[in-house]
N, C-alpha and C positions, 0 to 999 in steps of 0.2 A: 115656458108654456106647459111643458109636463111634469113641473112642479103643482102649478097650479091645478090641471083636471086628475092628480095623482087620485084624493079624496071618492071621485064617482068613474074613475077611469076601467074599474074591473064593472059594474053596474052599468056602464054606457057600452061595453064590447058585448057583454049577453045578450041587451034589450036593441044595439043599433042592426046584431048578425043574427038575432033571432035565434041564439045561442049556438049558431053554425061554426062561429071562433072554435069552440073546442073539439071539434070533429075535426075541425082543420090542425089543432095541435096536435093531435092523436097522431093523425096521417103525417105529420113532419115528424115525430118521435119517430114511429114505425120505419121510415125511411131513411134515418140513423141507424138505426137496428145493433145500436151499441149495446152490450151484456158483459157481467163479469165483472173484476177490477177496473174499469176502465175511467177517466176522466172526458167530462164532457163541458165546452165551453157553453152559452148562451148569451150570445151579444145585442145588446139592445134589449136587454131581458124584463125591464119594466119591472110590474110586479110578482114576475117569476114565475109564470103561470108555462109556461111551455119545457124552463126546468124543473120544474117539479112534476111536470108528464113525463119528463127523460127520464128523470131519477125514480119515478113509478114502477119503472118495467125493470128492474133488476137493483136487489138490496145490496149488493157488493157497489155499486156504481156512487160514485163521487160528481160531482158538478159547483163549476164557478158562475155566475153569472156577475156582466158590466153593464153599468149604464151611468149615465150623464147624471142622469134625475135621483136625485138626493131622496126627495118625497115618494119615488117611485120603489127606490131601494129598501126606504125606512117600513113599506106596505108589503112588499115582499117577503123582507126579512120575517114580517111577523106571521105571515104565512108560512112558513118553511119551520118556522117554531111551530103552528097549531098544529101542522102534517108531520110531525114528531120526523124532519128531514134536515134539521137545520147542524146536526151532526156531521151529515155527507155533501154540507154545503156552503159555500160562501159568496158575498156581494161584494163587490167595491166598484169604485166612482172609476171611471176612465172615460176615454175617449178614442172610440173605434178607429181612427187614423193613426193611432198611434198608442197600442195596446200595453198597460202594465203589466205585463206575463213573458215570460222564457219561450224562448222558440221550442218547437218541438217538442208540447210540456202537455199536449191534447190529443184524447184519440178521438175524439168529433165533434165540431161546432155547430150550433145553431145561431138564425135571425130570425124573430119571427116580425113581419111589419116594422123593420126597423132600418132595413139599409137605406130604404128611400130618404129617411132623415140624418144621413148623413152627410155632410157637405161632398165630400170627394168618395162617392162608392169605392171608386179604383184602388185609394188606399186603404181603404178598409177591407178589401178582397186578398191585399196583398198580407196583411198584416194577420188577415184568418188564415193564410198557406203558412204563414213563418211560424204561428205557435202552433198549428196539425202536428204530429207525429206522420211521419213518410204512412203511406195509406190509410192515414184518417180522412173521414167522410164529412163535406158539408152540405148542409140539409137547408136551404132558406126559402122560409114563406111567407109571400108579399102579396099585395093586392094589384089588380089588374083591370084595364078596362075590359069586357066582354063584347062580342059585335054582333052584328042584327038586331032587333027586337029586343029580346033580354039586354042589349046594351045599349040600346033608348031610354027602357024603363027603368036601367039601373044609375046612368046620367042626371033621368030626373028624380031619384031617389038617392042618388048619392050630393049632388047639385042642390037640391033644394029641402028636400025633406030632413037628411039627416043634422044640417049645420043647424037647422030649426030645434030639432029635438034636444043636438048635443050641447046646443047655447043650454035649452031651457034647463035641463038634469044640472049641469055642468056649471052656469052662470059665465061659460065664457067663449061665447058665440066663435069668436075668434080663432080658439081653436078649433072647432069643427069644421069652421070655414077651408082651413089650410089643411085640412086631410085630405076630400077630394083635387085642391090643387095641387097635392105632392105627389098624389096617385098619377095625375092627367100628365105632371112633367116627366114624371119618371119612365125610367128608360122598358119597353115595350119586353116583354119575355126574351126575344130572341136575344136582343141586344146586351140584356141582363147575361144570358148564359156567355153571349161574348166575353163580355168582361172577365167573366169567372175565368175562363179558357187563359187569355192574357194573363191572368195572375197566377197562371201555372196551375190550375188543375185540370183533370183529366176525366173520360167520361161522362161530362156533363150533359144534360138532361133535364126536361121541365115536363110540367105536365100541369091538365089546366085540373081546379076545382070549381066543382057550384058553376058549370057554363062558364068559365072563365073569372068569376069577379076574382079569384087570388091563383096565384099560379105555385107550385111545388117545382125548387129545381133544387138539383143533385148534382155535387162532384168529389172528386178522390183525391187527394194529395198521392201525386205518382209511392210507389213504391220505392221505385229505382232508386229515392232520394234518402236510400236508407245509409247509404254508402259514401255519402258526400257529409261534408263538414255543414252543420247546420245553420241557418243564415242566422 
Protein backbone atom coordinates (compact mmCIF):
# COMPACT_ATOMS: atom_id res chain seq x y z
CA UNK A 1 0.00 0.00 0.00
CA UNK A 2 2.80 2.54 0.72
CA UNK A 3 4.55 1.49 -2.21
CA UNK A 4 1.85 2.50 -4.00
CA UNK A 5 0.92 6.38 -2.60
CA UNK A 6 4.97 6.63 -2.24
CA UNK A 7 4.62 8.90 -5.78
CA UNK A 8 2.13 11.83 -4.00
CA UNK A 9 2.79 10.67 -0.35
CA UNK A 10 5.01 13.87 0.60
CA UNK A 11 2.29 16.21 -1.54
CA UNK A 12 -0.83 14.50 0.29
CA UNK A 13 0.85 15.11 4.18
CA UNK A 14 1.31 19.04 3.29
CA UNK A 15 -2.01 19.61 1.52
CA UNK A 16 -4.24 16.70 3.88
CA UNK A 17 -2.33 18.72 7.65
CA UNK A 18 -2.42 22.05 6.01
CA UNK A 19 1.34 21.89 6.22
CA UNK A 20 1.01 21.37 10.21
CA UNK A 21 3.00 17.84 9.64
CA UNK A 22 6.11 19.76 9.82
CA UNK A 23 5.70 21.90 12.81
CA UNK A 24 4.89 18.58 14.34
CA UNK A 25 8.34 17.19 12.97
CA UNK A 26 10.15 20.08 14.34
CA UNK A 27 8.67 19.55 17.89
CA UNK A 28 9.61 15.66 17.81
CA UNK A 29 13.32 16.61 16.70
CA UNK A 30 13.30 19.23 19.48
CA UNK A 31 12.20 16.70 21.96
CA UNK A 32 15.24 14.27 21.00
CA UNK A 33 17.42 17.18 21.66
CA UNK A 34 20.25 14.97 20.27
CA UNK A 35 23.65 17.18 19.33
CA UNK A 36 27.17 16.22 18.68
CA UNK A 37 28.53 12.83 17.43
CA UNK A 38 25.63 11.09 18.08
CA UNK A 39 23.64 8.43 15.98
CA UNK A 40 19.97 8.70 15.64
CA UNK A 41 17.51 5.91 14.50
CA UNK A 42 14.16 6.95 12.54
CA UNK A 43 11.91 4.01 12.24
CA UNK A 44 9.08 4.00 9.95
CA UNK A 45 10.98 6.73 8.32
CA UNK A 46 9.07 6.87 4.96
CA UNK A 47 10.43 9.46 2.90
CA UNK A 48 12.80 10.80 5.52
CA UNK A 49 11.25 13.65 6.23
CA UNK A 50 11.61 13.72 10.11
CA UNK A 51 15.42 12.45 9.56
CA UNK A 52 16.41 14.85 7.88
CA UNK A 53 14.83 17.39 10.67
CA UNK A 54 17.11 15.44 13.15
CA UNK A 55 20.15 15.57 11.10
CA UNK A 56 19.22 19.57 10.58
CA UNK A 57 20.00 20.46 14.03
CA UNK A 58 23.65 19.41 14.29
CA UNK A 59 26.35 18.69 11.35
CA UNK A 60 28.35 16.28 13.53
CA UNK A 61 25.03 13.92 13.85
CA UNK A 62 24.70 10.85 11.76
CA UNK A 63 21.22 8.91 11.20
CA UNK A 64 19.75 5.50 9.91
CA UNK A 65 16.45 5.49 8.81
CA UNK A 66 14.02 1.85 8.19
CA UNK A 67 11.19 1.18 6.56
CA UNK A 68 9.16 -1.68 4.71
CA UNK A 69 8.40 0.42 1.69
CA UNK A 70 10.97 0.02 -0.97
CA UNK A 71 9.32 3.15 -3.08
CA UNK A 72 9.15 4.99 0.08
CA UNK A 73 13.15 4.51 0.74
CA UNK A 74 13.98 4.93 -3.04
CA UNK A 75 12.04 8.90 -2.55
CA UNK A 76 13.93 9.41 0.46
CA UNK A 77 17.08 8.40 -0.48
CA UNK A 78 16.80 10.96 -3.10
CA UNK A 79 16.02 13.65 -0.77
CA UNK A 80 18.92 13.16 1.58
CA UNK A 81 21.11 13.45 -1.71
CA UNK A 82 19.31 16.96 -2.91
CA UNK A 83 19.99 18.19 1.17
CA UNK A 84 23.55 17.35 0.44
CA UNK A 85 22.88 14.84 3.84
CA UNK A 86 23.13 11.64 2.24
CA UNK A 87 26.79 11.46 3.61
CA UNK A 88 25.63 11.31 7.36
CA UNK A 89 22.97 8.94 6.37
CA UNK A 90 21.50 5.78 5.47
CA UNK A 91 18.16 3.58 4.49
CA UNK A 92 17.54 0.02 4.52
CA UNK A 93 14.42 -2.11 4.21
CA UNK A 94 13.51 -3.92 7.69
CA UNK A 95 10.90 -4.78 9.71
CA UNK A 96 10.29 -2.89 13.12
CA UNK A 97 9.52 -6.22 14.94
CA UNK A 98 12.49 -7.30 14.31
CA UNK A 99 15.21 -4.66 13.61
CA UNK A 100 18.42 -5.20 11.38
CA UNK A 101 20.73 -3.23 13.70
CA UNK A 102 23.18 -4.14 16.90
CA UNK A 103 21.74 -3.52 20.29
CA UNK A 104 23.06 -0.67 21.78
CA UNK A 105 24.25 0.96 18.49
CA UNK A 106 21.80 4.38 19.12
CA UNK A 107 21.77 7.48 21.00
CA UNK A 108 18.03 8.32 19.98
CA UNK A 109 15.07 6.89 18.05
CA UNK A 110 12.43 8.29 16.41
CA UNK A 111 8.55 7.15 14.83
CA UNK A 112 6.90 9.58 13.42
CA UNK A 113 3.04 8.18 12.21
CA UNK A 114 4.41 4.94 12.06
CA UNK A 115 3.94 2.51 15.15
CA UNK A 116 0.14 2.41 14.53
CA UNK A 117 1.19 0.43 11.26
CA UNK A 118 2.93 -1.98 12.78
CA UNK A 119 1.27 -5.31 13.43
CA UNK A 120 2.60 -5.89 17.10
CA UNK A 121 3.61 -2.17 18.63
CA UNK A 122 5.01 -4.26 21.77
CA UNK A 123 7.57 -5.67 19.67
CA UNK A 124 8.48 -2.90 18.12
CA UNK A 125 8.91 -0.92 21.56
CA UNK A 126 11.02 -3.70 22.51
CA UNK A 127 13.33 -3.81 19.74
CA UNK A 128 13.68 0.40 20.03
CA UNK A 129 15.03 -0.34 23.87
CA UNK A 130 17.54 -3.14 22.61
CA UNK A 131 19.38 -0.91 19.80
CA UNK A 132 19.10 2.77 22.33
CA UNK A 133 22.33 3.03 23.94
CA UNK A 134 21.54 2.99 28.14
CA UNK A 135 20.06 6.79 28.13
CA UNK A 136 19.02 7.27 24.86
CA UNK A 137 15.75 9.05 24.19
CA UNK A 138 12.65 7.93 22.38
CA UNK A 139 10.62 10.55 20.82
CA UNK A 140 7.35 9.15 18.96
CA UNK A 141 4.78 11.14 17.03
CA UNK A 142 1.42 9.70 16.19
CA UNK A 143 -1.95 10.68 15.54
CA UNK A 144 -4.88 10.79 17.88
CA UNK A 145 -8.34 11.28 18.18
CA UNK A 146 -9.30 14.79 19.90
CA UNK A 147 -12.58 15.16 22.22
CA UNK A 148 -15.42 17.58 22.33
CA UNK A 149 -16.27 19.67 19.25
CA UNK A 150 -12.71 19.81 17.59
CA UNK A 151 -13.27 15.89 17.78
CA UNK A 152 -16.57 15.95 15.98
CA UNK A 153 -15.20 18.06 13.36
CA UNK A 154 -12.10 16.25 12.96
CA UNK A 155 -14.21 12.68 12.71
CA UNK A 156 -15.92 14.11 9.90
CA UNK A 157 -12.96 15.46 8.36
CA UNK A 158 -10.86 12.72 8.98
CA UNK A 159 -13.97 9.98 8.14
CA UNK A 160 -14.99 11.50 5.25
CA UNK A 161 -13.29 14.42 3.69
CA UNK A 162 -9.83 13.38 3.71
CA UNK A 163 -10.21 9.48 2.15
CA UNK A 164 -12.11 11.59 -0.68
CA UNK A 165 -9.17 13.94 -1.26
CA UNK A 166 -6.54 11.22 -0.73
CA UNK A 167 -8.35 8.60 -3.21
CA UNK A 168 -8.39 11.71 -5.70
CA UNK A 169 -4.37 13.14 -5.54
CA UNK A 170 -3.26 9.58 -4.76
CA UNK A 171 -5.77 7.22 -7.19
CA UNK A 172 -6.07 4.93 -4.26
CA UNK A 173 -9.00 5.53 -2.22
CA UNK A 174 -8.02 2.58 -0.32
CA UNK A 175 -5.44 3.89 1.26
CA UNK A 176 -6.82 6.93 2.65
CA UNK A 177 -9.63 4.95 3.76
CA UNK A 178 -7.27 2.80 6.23
CA UNK A 179 -5.65 5.86 7.90
CA UNK A 180 -8.59 7.09 9.82
CA UNK A 181 -9.18 3.29 10.64
CA UNK A 182 -5.59 2.75 12.09
CA UNK A 183 -5.93 5.95 13.86
CA UNK A 184 -9.57 4.93 15.47
CA UNK A 185 -7.95 1.19 16.46
CA UNK A 186 -5.00 2.42 17.78
CA UNK A 187 -4.19 2.30 21.15
CA UNK A 188 -5.35 5.81 23.04
CA UNK A 189 -2.12 8.01 24.43
CA UNK A 190 -2.29 6.69 27.67
CA UNK A 191 -2.14 3.11 26.67
CA UNK A 192 0.61 4.03 24.10
CA UNK A 193 2.96 5.42 27.05
CA UNK A 194 1.88 1.99 28.85
CA UNK A 195 3.37 0.02 26.51
CA UNK A 196 6.53 2.18 26.22
CA UNK A 197 6.87 1.66 30.30
CA UNK A 198 6.64 -2.26 29.67
CA UNK A 199 9.29 -2.22 27.24
CA UNK A 200 11.58 -0.81 29.77
CA UNK A 201 11.66 2.70 29.44
CA UNK A 202 11.57 5.28 31.83
CA UNK A 203 10.20 8.79 32.32
CA UNK A 204 7.72 8.49 29.91
CA UNK A 205 5.56 11.31 28.87
CA UNK A 206 2.98 12.51 26.23
CA UNK A 207 1.71 15.56 25.40
CA UNK A 208 -1.11 16.46 23.24
CA UNK A 209 -0.53 18.64 19.68
CA UNK A 210 -2.99 20.80 17.45
CA UNK A 211 -5.97 20.00 20.54
CA UNK A 212 -5.07 16.63 20.38
CA UNK A 213 -5.19 15.32 16.69
CA UNK A 214 -1.39 13.84 17.12
CA UNK A 215 0.05 13.31 20.46
CA UNK A 216 4.21 13.70 21.33
CA UNK A 217 5.44 11.04 23.81
CA UNK A 218 8.79 10.73 25.28
CA UNK A 219 10.92 8.09 27.10
CA UNK A 220 14.71 7.32 28.22
CA UNK A 221 16.41 4.05 27.97
CA UNK A 222 17.24 3.64 32.01
CA UNK A 223 20.93 4.71 32.43
CA UNK A 224 21.53 1.99 35.06
CA UNK A 225 21.60 -0.37 31.94
CA UNK A 226 24.98 0.83 31.25
CA UNK A 227 26.48 -1.78 33.53
CA UNK A 228 24.69 -4.85 32.43
CA UNK A 229 25.51 -7.01 29.33
CA UNK A 230 23.59 -5.62 26.40
CA UNK A 231 20.59 -7.77 25.15
Amino acid sequence: MFDRIAPRYDLLNRLLSAGIDTRWRKAAADALGLRGEGCVLDLCTGTADLLIEALRRDPGLRGVGVDLSSQMLVRGAGKLERRALAARAALASGDGERLPLKSASFDGALVSFGIRNIGRADLALAELHRTLKPGGRLVILEFSMPKGMLGSLYRLYFGRVLPRIGGLVSGDASAYAYLPASVERFPVPSALGELMRAAGFEAVSWRALTGGIAHLHVGDKPRALAGRKAA
